[in-house]
C-alpha positions as CSV (number, residue, x, y, z in Angstrom):
1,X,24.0,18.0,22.6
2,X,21.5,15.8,25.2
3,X,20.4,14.1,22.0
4,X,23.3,13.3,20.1
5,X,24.8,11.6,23.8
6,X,21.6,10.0,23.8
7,X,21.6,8.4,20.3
8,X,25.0,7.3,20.9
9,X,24.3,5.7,24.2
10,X,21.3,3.5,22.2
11,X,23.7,3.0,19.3
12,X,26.4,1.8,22.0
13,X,24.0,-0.4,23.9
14,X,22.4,-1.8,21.4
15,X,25.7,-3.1,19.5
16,X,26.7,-4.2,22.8
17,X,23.5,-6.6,23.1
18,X,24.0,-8.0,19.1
19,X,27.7,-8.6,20.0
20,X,27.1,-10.5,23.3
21,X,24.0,-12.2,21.4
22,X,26.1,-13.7,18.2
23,X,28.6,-14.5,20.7
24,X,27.0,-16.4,23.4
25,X,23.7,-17.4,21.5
26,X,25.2,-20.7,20.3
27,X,26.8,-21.8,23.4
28,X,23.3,-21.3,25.6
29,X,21.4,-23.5,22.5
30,X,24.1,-26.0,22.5
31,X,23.2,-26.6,26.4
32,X,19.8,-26.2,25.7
33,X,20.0,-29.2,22.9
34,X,22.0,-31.0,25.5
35,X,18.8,-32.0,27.6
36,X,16.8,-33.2,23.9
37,X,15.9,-36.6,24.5
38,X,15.8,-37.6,21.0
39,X,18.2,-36.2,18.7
40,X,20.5,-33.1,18.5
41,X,18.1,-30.4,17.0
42,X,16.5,-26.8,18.4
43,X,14.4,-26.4,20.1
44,X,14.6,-29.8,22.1
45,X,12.0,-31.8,22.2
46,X,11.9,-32.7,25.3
47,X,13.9,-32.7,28.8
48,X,16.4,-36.0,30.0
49,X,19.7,-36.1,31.5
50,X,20.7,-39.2,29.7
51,X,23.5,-37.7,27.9
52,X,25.0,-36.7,30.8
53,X,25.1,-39.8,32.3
54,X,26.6,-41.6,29.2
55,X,29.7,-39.7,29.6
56,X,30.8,-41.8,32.1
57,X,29.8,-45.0,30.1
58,X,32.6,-44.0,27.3
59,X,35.8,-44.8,28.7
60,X,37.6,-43.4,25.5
61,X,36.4,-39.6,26.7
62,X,37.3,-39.9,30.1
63,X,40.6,-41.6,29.0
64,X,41.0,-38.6,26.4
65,X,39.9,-36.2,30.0
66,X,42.9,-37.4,31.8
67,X,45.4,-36.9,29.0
68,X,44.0,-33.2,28.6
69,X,44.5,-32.8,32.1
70,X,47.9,-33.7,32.3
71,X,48.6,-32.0,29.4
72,X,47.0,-28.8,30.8
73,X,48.8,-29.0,33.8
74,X,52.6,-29.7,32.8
75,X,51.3,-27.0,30.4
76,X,50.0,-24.5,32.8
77,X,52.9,-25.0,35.0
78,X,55.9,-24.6,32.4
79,X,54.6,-22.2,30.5
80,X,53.8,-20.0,33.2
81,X,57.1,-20.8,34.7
82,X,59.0,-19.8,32.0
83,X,56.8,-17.0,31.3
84,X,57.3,-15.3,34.6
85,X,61.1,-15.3,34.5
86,X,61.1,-14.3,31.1
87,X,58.9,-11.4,31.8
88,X,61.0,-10.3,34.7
89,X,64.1,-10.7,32.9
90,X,62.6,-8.3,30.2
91,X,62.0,-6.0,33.0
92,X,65.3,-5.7,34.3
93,X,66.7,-5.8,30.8
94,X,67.5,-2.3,29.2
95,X,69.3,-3.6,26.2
96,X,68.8,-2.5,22.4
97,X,67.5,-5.8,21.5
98,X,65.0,-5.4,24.5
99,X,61.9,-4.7,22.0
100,X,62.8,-7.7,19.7
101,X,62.8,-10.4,22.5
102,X,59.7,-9.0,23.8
103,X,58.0,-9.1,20.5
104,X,59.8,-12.8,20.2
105,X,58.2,-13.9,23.1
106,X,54.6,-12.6,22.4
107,X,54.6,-13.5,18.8
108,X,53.0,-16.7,18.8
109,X,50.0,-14.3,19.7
110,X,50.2,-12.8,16.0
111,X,50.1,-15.7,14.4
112,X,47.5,-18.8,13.6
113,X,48.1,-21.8,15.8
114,X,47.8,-23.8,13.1
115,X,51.0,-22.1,11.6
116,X,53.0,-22.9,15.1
117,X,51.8,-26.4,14.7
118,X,52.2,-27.3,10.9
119,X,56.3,-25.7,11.7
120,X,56.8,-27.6,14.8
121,X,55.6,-30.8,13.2
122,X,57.9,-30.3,10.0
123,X,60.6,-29.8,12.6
124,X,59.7,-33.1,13.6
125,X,59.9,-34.4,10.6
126,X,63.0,-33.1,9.2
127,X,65.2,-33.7,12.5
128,X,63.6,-37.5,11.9
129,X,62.2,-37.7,15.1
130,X,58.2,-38.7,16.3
131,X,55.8,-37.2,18.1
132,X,55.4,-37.6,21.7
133,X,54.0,-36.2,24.7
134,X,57.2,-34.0,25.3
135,X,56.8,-32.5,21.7
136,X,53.3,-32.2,22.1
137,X,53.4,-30.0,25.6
138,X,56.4,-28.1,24.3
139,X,54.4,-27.0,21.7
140,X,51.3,-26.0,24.1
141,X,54.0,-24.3,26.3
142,X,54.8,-22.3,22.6
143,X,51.1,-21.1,22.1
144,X,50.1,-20.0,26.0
145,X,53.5,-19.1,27.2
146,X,52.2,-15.1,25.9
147,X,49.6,-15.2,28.3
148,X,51.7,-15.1,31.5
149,X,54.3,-13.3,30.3
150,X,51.7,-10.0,29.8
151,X,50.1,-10.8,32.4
152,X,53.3,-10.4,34.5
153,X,54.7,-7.3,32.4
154,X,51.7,-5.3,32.7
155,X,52.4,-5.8,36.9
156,X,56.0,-5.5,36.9
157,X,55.3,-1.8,35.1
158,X,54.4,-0.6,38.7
159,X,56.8,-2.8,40.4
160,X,59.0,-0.7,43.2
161,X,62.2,-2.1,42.7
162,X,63.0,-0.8,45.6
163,X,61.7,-3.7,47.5
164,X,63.8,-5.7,46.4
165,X,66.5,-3.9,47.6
166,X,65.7,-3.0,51.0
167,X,65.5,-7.1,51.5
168,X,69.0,-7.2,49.9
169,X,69.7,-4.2,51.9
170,X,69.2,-6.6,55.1
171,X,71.5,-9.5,54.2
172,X,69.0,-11.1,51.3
173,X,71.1,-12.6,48.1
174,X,69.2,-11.5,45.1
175,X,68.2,-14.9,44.6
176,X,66.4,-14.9,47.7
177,X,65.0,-11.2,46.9
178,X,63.4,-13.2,44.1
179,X,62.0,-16.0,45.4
180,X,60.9,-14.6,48.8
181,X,59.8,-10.5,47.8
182,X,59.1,-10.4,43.8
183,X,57.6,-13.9,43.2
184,X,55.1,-13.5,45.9
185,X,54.2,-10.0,44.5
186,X,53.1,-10.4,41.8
187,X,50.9,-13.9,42.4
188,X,48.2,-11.5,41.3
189,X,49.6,-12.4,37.9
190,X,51.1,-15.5,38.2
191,X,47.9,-17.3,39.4
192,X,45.7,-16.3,37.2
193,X,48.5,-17.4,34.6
194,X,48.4,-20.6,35.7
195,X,44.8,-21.2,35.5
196,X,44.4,-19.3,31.9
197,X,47.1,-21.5,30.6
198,X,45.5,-24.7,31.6
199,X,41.9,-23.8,30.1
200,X,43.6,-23.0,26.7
201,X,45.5,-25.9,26.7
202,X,42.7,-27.9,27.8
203,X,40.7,-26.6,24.9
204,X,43.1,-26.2,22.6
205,X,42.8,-28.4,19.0
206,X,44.9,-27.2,16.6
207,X,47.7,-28.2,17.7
208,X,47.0,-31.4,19.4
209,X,46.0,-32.4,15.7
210,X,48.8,-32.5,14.5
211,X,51.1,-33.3,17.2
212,X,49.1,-35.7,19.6
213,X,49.7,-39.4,19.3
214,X,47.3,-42.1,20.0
215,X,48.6,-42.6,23.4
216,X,47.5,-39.1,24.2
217,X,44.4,-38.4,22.4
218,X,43.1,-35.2,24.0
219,X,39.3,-34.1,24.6
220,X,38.4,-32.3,21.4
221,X,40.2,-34.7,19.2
222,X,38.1,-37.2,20.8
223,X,34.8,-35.1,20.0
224,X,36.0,-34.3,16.8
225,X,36.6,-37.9,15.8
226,X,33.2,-39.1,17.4
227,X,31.4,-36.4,15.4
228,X,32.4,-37.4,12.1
229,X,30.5,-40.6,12.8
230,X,27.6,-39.7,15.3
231,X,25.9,-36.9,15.8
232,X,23.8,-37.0,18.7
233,X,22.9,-35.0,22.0
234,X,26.1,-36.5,23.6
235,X,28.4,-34.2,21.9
236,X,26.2,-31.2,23.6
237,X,26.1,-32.6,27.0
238,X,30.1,-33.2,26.5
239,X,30.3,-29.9,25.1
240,X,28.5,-28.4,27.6
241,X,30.6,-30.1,30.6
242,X,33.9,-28.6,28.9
243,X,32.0,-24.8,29.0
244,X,31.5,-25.1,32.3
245,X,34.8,-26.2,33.2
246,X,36.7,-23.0,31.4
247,X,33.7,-21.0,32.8
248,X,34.5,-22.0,37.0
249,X,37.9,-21.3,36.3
250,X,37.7,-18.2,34.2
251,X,35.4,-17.1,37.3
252,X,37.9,-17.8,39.6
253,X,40.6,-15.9,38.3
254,X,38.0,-13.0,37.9
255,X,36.4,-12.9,41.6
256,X,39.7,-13.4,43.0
257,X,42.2,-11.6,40.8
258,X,40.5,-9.8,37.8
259,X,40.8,-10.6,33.9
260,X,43.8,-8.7,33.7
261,X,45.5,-10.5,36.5
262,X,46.6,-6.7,37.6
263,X,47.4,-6.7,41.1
264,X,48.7,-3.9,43.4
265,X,52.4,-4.1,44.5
């Protein structure tokens, strides 16, 4: 018995280290090729922090920055928005048709964002209308608004209701009960929400390709456009910046909340 739990406990850890491997393997050479002096190939051959300094020589990436940051935060703050009051109004809901707006909400989850994009864009089309940055951050809203509304399910399925009531109980209007008992409760999901929204819509390409004007070119069309043409250290050091972003944020959320954004209420 000892050595059957052993050999499952090697089996276990070692699939653990080849998973972790395949998936963090290529980020930590793409940083390491970063710091290559002379072209992008591994192992570097030597160390320079040129590349990083050229970011800020290329005003078309730090223009394409600022439009992925306002897009990430209209984003972040909509869909979580939305998601929140959805979520809670799926909670109180006890309806038949309960389970279908649930799996309505969630559904962009199941399917490729490609898919989402490609129908919002022949939307577009047919209705005769263009692009724009509305279009484009309703349909980042479409693809992260899934996120926050788990997030705030899972919580509200050990919300006491009876909170609620006992500030209603004491002259509160159940808007106020809202605002003032359950939003503040469960800012163990909401926050996290907000920041897990931004970082995929800060990242996110697929849909940005096919919705995003020139106007509002966003980071990774900008690196996919200047790799077609170059292909040099730059696009690591770049690459690398954007890692680190979605990694201090991600870190946030987990030292102060947790990935699952599960708080006690």
């Amino acid at each position: 018995m000892m050595l059957k739990l052993k050999v499952r406990d090697v089996v276990w850890f070692v699939t653990t280290i080849v998973f972790f491997c395949f998936l963090l393997l290529p980020l930590l050479i793409l940083i390491v090729v970063s710091f290559n002096p002379v072209a992008m190939v591994f192992p570097p051959q030597g160390f320079t922090l040129h590349w990083y300094r050229v970011i800020l020589d290329k005003p078309e990436f730090l223009s394409a920055a600022w439009a992925s940051a306002v897009i990430g935060i209209m984003t972040a703050v909509i869909s979580t928005t939305v998601g929140v009051l959805a979520a809670i109004g799926l909670h109180r809901y006890t309806g038949r048709l309960r389970k279908p707006m649930e799996f309505a909400l969630l559904s962009p989850l199941f399917f490729p964002a490609v898919i989402v994009a490609l129908a919002i864009f022949q939307l577009m089309m047919a209705m005769g209308m263009m692009t724009n940055l509305v279009v484009l951050v309703g349909a980042h809203v479409v693809v992260t608004m899934p996120y926050p509304v788990r997030n705030v399910t899972a919580q509200l399925s050990r919300f006491d209701r009876r909170l609620e009531e006992a500030a209603m109980t004491v002259g509160a209007t159940p808007r106020q009960a809202l605002l003032k008992v359950t939003i503040p409760l469960l800012r163990a999901s909401i926050v996290p929400s907000l920041i897990i929204t931004f970082v995929l819509s800060w990242n996110n390409y697929t849909v940005s390709a096919f919705l995003a004007q020139t106007d509002w070119t966003t980071l990774p069309l900008q690196l996919r456009a200047y790799v077609q043409y170059e292909y040099e250290p730059f696009l690591a050091a770049m690459s690398t910046v954007l890692i680190l972003i979605s990694a201090v944020f991600l870190f946030i959320v987990e030292r102060t909340f947790g990935m699952s954004g599960r708080g006690k209420v």
